[in-house]
DRENZA-112085 format. One record per residue: residue in one letter; x, z, y of N, C-alpha, C, CB in turn. Coordinates in steps of 0.05 Angstrom, whole numbers, plus 5000, padded with zeros to 4 digits. Glycine has a CB too. Layout:
! residues N
aXZYXZYXZYXZY...
This chain:
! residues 255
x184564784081183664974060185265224062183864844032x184365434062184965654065183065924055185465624091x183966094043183166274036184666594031182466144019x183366794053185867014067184867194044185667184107x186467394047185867604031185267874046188167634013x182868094029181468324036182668474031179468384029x183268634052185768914048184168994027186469214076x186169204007185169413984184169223967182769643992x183768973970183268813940184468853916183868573942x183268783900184068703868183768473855182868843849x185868423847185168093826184668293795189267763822x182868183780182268283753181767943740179068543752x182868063716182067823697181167993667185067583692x179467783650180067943626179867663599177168243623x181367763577181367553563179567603540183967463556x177867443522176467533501177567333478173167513508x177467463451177267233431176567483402180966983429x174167393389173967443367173267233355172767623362x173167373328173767163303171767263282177067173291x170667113274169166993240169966923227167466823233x168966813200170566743180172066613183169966663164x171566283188172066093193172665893223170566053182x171866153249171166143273172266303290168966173274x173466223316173666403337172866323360175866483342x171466443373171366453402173466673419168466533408x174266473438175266603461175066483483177666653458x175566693505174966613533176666773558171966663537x177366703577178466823598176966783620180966743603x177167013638175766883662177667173695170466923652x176567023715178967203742176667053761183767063749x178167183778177567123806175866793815180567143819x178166663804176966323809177366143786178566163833x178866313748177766093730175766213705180565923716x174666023691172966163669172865923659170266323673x174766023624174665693605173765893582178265443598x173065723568172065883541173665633517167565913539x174265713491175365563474173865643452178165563473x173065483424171765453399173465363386169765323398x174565553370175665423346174365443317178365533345x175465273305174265283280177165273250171865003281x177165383234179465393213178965373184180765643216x181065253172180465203136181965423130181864883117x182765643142184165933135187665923134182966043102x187065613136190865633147192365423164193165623119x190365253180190165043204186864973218191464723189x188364993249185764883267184864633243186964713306x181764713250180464413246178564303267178764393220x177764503289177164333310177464553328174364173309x177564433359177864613389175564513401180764553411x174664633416172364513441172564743457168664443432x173764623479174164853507172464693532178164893518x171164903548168764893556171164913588165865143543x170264913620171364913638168865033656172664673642x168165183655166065293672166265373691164865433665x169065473704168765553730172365513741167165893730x173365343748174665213758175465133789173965083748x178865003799179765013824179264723833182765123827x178564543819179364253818177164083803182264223802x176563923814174363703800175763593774173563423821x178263583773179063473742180063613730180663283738x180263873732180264103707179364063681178864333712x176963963690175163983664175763743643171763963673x177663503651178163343640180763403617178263183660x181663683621183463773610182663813575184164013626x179763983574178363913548179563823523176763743552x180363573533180963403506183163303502179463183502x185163453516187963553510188963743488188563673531x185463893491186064013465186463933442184864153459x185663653429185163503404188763493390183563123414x190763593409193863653409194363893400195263643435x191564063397192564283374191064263343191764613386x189264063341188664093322189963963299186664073325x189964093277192164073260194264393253193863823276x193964533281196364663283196264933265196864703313x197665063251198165273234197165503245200865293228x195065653235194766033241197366133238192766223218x198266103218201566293229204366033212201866783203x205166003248207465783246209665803217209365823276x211065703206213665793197215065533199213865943168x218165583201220165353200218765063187222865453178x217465223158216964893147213864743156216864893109x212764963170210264823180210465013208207164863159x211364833231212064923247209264843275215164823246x208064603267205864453277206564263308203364683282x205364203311205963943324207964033359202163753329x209463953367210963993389208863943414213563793389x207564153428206764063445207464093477204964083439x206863973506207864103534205664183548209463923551x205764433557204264593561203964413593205264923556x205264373608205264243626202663933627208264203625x202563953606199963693605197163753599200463483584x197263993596194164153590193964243614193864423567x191864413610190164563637191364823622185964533642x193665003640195565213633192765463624198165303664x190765423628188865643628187165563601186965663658x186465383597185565263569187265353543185664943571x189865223553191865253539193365523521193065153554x193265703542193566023532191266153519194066213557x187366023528184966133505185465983478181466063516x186365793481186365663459188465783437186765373467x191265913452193466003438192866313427195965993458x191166413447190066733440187666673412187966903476x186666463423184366463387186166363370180966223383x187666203373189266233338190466403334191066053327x191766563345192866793345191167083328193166823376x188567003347186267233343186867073313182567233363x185166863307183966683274186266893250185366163272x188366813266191666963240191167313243196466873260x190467393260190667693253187467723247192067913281x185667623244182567683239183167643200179867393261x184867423193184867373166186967553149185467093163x188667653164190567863162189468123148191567913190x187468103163186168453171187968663182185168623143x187168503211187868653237185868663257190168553250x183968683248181368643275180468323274182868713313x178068383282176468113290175968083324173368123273x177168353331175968293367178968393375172568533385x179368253401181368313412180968263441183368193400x181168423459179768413493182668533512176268703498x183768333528185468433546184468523577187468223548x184568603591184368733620186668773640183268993617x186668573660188268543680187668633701188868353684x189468773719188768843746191268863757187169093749x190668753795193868633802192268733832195368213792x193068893851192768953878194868703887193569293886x193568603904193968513933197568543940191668733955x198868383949201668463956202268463982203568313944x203668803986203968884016206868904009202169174031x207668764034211068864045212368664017212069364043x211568444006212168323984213268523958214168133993x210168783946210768963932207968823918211169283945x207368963896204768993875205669043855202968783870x203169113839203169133810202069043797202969293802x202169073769200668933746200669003726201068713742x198069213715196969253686195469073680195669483680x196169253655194568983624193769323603198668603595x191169253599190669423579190369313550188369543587x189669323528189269223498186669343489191869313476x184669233489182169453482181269713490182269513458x181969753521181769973527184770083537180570103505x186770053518189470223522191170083530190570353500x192170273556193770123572195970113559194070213598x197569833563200469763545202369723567200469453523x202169613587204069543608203469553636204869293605x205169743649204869683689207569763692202369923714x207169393714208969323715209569313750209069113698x212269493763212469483785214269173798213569753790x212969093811213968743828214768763850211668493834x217468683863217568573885219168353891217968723900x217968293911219067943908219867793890220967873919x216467763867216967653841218467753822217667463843x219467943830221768023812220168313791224768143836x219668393765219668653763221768823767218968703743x220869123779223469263786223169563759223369383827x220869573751219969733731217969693726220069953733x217369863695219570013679222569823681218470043644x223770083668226370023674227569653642228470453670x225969763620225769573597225369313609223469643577x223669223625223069023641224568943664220969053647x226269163680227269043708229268893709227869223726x228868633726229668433730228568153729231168453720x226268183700224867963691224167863717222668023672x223867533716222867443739219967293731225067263753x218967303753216167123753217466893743214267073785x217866813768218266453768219466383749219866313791x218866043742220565963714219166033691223466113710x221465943670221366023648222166313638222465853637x220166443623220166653615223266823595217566603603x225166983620226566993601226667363603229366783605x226067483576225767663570228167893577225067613548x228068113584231568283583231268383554232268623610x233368403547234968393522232268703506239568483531x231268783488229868903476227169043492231569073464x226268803506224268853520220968793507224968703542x221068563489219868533471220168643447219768343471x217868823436218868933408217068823377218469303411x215468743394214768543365211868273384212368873327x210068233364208867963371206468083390207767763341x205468293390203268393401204768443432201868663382x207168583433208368593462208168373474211068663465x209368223464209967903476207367753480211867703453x205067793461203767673477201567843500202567503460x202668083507201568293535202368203545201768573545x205868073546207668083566206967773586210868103551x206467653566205667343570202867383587205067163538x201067503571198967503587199067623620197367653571x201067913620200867883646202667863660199868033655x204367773658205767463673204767323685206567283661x203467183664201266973677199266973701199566933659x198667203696196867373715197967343747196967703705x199967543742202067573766202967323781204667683754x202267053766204466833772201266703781206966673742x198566703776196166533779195366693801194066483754x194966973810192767183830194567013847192467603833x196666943851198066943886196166593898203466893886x195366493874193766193890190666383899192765823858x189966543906187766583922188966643957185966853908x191666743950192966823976194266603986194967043974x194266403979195866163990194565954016196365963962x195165894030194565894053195365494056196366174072x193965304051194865064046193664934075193764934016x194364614085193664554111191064394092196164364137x189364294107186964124097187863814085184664094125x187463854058188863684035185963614023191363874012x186363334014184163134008184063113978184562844022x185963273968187363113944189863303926188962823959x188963273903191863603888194363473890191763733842x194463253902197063073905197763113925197062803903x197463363947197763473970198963793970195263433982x198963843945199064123950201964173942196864283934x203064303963206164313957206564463937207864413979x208564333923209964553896208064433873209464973899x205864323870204064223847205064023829201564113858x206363863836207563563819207663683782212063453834x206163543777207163533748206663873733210763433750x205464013747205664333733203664413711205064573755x200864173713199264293697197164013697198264613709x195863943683194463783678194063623707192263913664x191563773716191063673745193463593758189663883763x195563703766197963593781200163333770199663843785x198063223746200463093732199462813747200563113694x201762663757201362423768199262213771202762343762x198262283743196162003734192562173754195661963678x192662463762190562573760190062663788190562763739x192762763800192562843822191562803850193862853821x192462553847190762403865187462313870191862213864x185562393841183462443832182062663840183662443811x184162903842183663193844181863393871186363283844x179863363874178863563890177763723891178263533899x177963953905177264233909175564393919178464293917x174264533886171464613884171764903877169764453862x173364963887174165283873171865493888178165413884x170665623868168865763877169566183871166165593860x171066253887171966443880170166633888174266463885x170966953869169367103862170867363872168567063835x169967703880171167803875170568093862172267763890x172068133846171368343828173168593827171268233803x173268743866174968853866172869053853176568873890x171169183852169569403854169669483823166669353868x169569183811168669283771169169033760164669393760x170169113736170268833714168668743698171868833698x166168873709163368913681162568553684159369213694x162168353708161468173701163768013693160068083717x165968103686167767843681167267763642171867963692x165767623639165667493612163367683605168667503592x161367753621158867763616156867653597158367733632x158267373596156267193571157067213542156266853576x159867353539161167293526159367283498163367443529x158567493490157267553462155267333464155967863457x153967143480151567023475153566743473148767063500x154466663484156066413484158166443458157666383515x158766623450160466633417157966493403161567033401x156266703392153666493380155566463352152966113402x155866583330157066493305154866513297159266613291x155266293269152766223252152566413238152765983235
């Protein structure tokens, strides 16, 4: 399995989630995933998730779904005394897991009155000489580009040092409130998911083959991996981002 990369490419992603009364839809979709998540709320806890797996790397992605039933319950806006249930991101499908975190997110600022729509836009060129970049816009307005090399950001200067890999550890007033942090998150993520189209694997039968996978995300978790095979149907959208979440408004569907 192998899959090279087209000089002058672009990885784009974009994330969606608005919100109704009682309701949000959101969805992400890139190159090679597209999950959509449904939530539903009593105005101050999930009362139900249903995340959809429509376009996927792995035959047991989609089994990730009902991993979600681990957020319901969980608080629109956390505090100490209702903090909601401890969960590991490592046992979801990492892509489910972040639509699902962006609509409650969206649900708390839609009840707030801060908007009911909220739309991110990613774009990440191709890495030459182990260099690239990575914007993230917010509805249009660009918030962050970020210069990378060798995983590393090197600028802006607020950001340099942060590393891809790992756990996310911020430089000291780099985050300035909850809306940064979650750009920053989002394109992170980004940065850390475009490099699996460039990855270059020997012919593997099985996600229990793929070096560096053990345990990282649903599919790689022991019980699954060995289940796991590879249906990734990738796309590319160096030219325009107009089809990425194309369905979106018809698949929201609020009553």
């Amino acid at each position: 399995m192998s899959h090279g990369m087209t000089p002058g490419r672009l990885y784009r992603r974009k994330a969606i989630a608005e919100a109704g009364k009682f309701e949000t839809f959101a969805a992400m979709e890139d190159d090679f995933h597209h999950f959509t998540v449904h939530l539903r709320h009593d105005g101050r806890h999930v009362t139900e998730l249903v995340g959809e797996a429509v376009r996927f790397p792995w035959t047991t992605c989609p089994g990730a779904t009902a991993k979600l039933e681990q957020l319901i319950g969980a608080p629109l806006n956390p505090t100490p005394e209702d903090p909601g249930r401890k969960t590991h991101i490592a046992e979801h499908c990492t892509h489910l897991y972040d639509v699902a975190k962006f609509a409650i997110a969206q649900s708390a600022r839609s009840l707030s009155g801060q908007g009911q729509r909220r739309q991110y836009d990613i774009t990440i060129p191709d890495i030459i000489d182990g260099q690239t970049t990575g914007d993230i816009s917010r509805d249009g307005a660009p918030v962050f580009h970020w210069e990378i090399r060798d995983r590393v950001v090197i600028a802006p200067p607020a950001f340099a040092g942060h590393k891809l890999p790992g756990r996310a550890q911020w430089p000291k007033g780099s985050i300035v409130d909850a809306d940064a942090l979650e750009a920053a998150l989002m394109l992170r993520r980004a940065l850390v998911i475009f490099r699996g189209r460039m990855s270059e694997y020997p012919e593997i039968t099985s996600a229990d083959q793929v070096p560096g996978g053990f345990a990282s995300c649903f599919t790689y978790q022991p019980e699954n991996a060995p289940n796991g095979r590879w249906v990734m149907e990738e796309m590319n959208y160096t030219a325009s981002a107009d089809q990425l979440l194309a369905d979106f408004a018809v698949k929201r569907s609020f009553a």
